[in-house]
C-alpha positions as CSV (number, residue, x, y, z in Angstrom):
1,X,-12.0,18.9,-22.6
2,X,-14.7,16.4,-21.8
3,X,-14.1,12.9,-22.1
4,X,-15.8,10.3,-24.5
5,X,-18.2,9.2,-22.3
6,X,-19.4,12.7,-21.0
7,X,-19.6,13.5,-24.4
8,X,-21.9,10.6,-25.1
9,X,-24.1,11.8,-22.1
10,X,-24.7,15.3,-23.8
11,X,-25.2,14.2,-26.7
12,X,-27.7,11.7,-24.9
13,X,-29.4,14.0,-23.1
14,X,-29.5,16.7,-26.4
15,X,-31.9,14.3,-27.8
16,X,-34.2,13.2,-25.0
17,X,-37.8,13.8,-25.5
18,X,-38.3,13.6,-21.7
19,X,-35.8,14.1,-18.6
20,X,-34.0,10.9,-17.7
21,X,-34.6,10.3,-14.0
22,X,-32.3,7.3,-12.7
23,X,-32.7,6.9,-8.5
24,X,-30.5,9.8,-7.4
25,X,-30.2,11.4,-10.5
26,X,-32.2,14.3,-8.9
27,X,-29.8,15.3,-6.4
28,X,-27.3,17.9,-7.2
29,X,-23.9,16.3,-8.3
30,X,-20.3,17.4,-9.3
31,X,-19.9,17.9,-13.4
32,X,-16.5,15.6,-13.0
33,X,-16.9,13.2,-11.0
34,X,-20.6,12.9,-10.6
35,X,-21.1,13.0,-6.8
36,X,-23.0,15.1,-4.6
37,X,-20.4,17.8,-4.0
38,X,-20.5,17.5,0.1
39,X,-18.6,14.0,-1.2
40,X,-16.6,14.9,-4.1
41,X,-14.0,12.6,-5.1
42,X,-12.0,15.3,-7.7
43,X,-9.0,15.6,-5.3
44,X,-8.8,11.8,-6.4
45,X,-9.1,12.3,-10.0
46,X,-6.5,10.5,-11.9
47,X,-4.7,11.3,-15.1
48,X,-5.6,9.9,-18.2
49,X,-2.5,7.4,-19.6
50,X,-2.5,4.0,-21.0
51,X,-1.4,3.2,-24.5
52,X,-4.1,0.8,-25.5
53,X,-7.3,2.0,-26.3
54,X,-11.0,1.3,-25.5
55,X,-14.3,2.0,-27.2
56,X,-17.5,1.7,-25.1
57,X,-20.5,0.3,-26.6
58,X,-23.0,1.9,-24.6
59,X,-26.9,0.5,-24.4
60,X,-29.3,3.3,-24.3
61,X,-29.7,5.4,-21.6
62,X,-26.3,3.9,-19.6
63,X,-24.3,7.0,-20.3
64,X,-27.1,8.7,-18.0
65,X,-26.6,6.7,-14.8
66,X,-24.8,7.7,-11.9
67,X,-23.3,4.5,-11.6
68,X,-21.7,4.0,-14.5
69,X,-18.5,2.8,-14.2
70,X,-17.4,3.0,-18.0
71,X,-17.5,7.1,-17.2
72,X,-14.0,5.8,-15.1
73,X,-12.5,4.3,-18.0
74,X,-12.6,7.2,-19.9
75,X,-11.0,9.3,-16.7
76,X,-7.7,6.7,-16.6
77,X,-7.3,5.6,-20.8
78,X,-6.8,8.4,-22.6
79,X,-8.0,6.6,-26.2
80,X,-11.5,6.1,-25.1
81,X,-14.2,6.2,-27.4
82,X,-18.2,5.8,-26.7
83,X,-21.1,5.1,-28.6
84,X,-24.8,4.2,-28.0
85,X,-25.8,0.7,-29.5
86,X,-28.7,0.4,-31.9
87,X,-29.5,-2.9,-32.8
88,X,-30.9,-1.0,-36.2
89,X,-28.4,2.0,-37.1
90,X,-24.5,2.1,-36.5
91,X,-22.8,5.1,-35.5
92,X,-20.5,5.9,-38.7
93,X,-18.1,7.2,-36.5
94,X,-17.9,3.7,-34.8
95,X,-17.0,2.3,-38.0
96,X,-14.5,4.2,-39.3
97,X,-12.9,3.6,-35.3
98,X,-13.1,-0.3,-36.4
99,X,-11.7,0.1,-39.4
100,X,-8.7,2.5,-38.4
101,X,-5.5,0.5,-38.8
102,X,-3.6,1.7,-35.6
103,X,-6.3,-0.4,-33.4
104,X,-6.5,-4.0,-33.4
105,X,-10.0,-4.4,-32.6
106,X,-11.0,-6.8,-29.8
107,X,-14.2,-7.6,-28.3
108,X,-14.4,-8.9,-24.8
109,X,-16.8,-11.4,-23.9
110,X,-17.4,-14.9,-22.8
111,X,-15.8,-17.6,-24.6
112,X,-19.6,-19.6,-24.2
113,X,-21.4,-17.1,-26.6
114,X,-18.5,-17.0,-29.3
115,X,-17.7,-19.5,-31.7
116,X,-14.5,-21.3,-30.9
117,X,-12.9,-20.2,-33.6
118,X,-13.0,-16.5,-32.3
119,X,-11.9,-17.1,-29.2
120,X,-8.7,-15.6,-27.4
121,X,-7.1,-15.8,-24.2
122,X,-4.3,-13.4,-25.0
123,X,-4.1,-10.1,-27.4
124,X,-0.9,-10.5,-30.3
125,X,-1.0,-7.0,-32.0
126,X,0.5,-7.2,-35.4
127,X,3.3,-4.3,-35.7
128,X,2.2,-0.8,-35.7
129,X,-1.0,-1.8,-34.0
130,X,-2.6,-0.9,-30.1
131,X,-5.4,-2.9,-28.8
132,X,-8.5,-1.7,-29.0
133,X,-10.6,-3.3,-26.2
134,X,-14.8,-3.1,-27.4
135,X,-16.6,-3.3,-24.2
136,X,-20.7,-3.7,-24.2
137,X,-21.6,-1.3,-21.1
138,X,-24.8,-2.5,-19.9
139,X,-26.6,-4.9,-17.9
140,X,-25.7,-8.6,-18.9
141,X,-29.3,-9.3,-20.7
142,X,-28.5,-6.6,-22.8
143,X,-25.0,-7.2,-23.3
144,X,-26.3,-10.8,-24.4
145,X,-28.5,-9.3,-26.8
146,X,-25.7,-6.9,-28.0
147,X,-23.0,-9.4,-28.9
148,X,-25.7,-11.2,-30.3
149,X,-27.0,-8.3,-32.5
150,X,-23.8,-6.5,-33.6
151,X,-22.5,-8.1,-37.1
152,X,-20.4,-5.6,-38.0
153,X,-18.2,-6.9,-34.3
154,X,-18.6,-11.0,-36.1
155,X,-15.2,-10.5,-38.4
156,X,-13.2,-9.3,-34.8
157,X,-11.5,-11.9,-32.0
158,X,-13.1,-12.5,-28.7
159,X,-11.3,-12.0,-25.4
160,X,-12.5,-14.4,-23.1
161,X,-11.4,-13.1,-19.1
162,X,-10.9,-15.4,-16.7
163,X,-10.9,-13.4,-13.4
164,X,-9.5,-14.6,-10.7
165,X,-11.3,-13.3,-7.9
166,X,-15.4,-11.8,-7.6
167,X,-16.3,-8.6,-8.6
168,X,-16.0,-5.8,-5.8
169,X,-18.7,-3.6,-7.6
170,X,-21.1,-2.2,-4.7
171,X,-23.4,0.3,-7.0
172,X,-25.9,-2.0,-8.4
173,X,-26.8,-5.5,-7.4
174,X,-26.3,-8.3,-9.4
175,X,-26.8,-12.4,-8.6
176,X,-23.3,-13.5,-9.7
177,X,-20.4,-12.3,-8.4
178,X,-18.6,-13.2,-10.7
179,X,-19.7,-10.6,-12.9
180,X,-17.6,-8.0,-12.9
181,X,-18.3,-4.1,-13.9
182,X,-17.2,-2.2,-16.9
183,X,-14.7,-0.8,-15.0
184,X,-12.9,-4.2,-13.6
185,X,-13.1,-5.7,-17.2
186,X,-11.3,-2.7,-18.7
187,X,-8.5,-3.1,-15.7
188,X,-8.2,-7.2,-16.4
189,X,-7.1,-6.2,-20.5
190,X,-5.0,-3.2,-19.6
191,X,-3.1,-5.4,-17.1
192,X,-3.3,-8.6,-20.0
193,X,-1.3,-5.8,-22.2
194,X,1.3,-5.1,-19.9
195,X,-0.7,-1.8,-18.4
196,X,-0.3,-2.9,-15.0
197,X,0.3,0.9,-13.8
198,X,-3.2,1.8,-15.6
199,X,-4.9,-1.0,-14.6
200,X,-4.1,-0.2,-10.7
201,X,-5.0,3.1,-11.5
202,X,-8.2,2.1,-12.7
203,X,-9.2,0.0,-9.7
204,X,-8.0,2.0,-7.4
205,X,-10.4,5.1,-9.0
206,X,-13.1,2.8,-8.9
207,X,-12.7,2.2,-5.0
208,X,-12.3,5.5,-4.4
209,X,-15.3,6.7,-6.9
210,X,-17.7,3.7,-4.7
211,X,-16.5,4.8,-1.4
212,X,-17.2,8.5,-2.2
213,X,-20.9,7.7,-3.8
214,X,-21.6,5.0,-1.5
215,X,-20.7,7.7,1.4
216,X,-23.2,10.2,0.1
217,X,-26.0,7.7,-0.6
218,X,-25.4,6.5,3.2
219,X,-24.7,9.5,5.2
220,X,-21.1,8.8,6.2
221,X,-17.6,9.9,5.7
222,X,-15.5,8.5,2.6
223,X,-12.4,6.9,4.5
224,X,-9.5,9.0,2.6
225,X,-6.8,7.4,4.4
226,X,-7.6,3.7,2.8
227,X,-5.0,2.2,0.4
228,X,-6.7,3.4,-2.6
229,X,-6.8,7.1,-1.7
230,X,-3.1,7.0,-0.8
231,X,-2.3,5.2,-4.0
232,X,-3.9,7.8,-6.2
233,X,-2.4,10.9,-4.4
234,X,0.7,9.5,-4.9
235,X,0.2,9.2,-8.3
């Protein structure tokens, strides 16, 4: 069965008044993994685990990109849920999500946007509860505008990351390295909650995923002997 974000993508596409063309999208790519199949990366593909859960909040046309990493998260965390933001209308289905006692809902972002009062370094679930990490998927001008423009996230805490080390994300180009993708945020809670299996898991699909598209894109030859590959055919 599809995952949440390939739903999304369909569902995306369904209502498109024109075809989406992203650079690349053109070329013929797998339906899994989303690389040109002379690179395909499904021998890799992980299995979904984790007990915490995320929920993407996607900004337009995001789900469409070939490089989106969130597309990972839903291949390793098996409660992932996606929705497109709308500064103006909100997906009912997102809201019954947030208001679903199993999940504690948690929005990550930086502690400089939030008020103080919101602000968390650490994830206490009450009994009975999983985490449920809210990730804005986009670039981080929109992600701004997002937090900014999404009241019904105000009444939830704020995750603040501190990452220890720059982001490793090759796909798209971005002026602060310490920026990190979807995809390395996600890993940074599931390892906060314990999830250190899934969070390896996660990185490690995320190296293998940008050596694989970064190999098609540049005419060479994934190196399937590397650490990550190993790691994820063991598991």
């Amino acid at each position: 069965m599809p995952h949440a974000v390939a739903r999304l993508r369909e569902e995306r596409l369904a209502r498109s008044l024109k075809p989406f063309v992203a650079r690349g999208s053109r070329a013929e790519r797998c339906p899994r993994c989303r690389i040109v199949p002379s690179h395909c990366a499904c021998a890799w593909q992980p299995e979904p685990g984790a007990e915490a859960g995320v929920c993407l909040l996607m900004y337009d046309v995001e789900s469409l990109k070939p490089t989106n990493t969130g597309w990972l998260i839903a291949d390793v965390v098996a409660s992932s849920h996606a929705f497109i933001w709308s500064r103006t209308e909100v997906d009912p289905r997102l809201l019954e999500l947030l208001a679903d006692p199993q999940w504690q809902p948690v929005v990550v972002f930086p502690a400089e946007y939030a008020a103080p009062e919101r602000v968390v370094d650490r994830v206490d679930t009450p009994e009975g509860k999983r985490p449920l990490f809210i990730l804005l998927d986009a670039t981080w001008t929109e992600a701004r505008k997002m937090f900014r423009k999404s009241p019904y996230l105000d009444g939830f805490p704020v995750l603040s990351l501190q990452p220890e080390s720059l982001s490793r994300y090759r796909l798209r180009r971005s002026t602060r390295g310490e920026h990190l993708c979807t995809a390395e945020v996600a890993a940074l809670c599931l390892e906060l909650v314990g999830e250190a299996r899934a969070a390896q898991v996660l990185d490690n699909w995320l190296d293998v995923f940008t050596e694989h598209y970064l190999g098609a894109k540049r005419h060479f030859s994934p190196d399937i002997t590397n650490a990550a590959h190993r790691a994820l055919e063991r598991d």
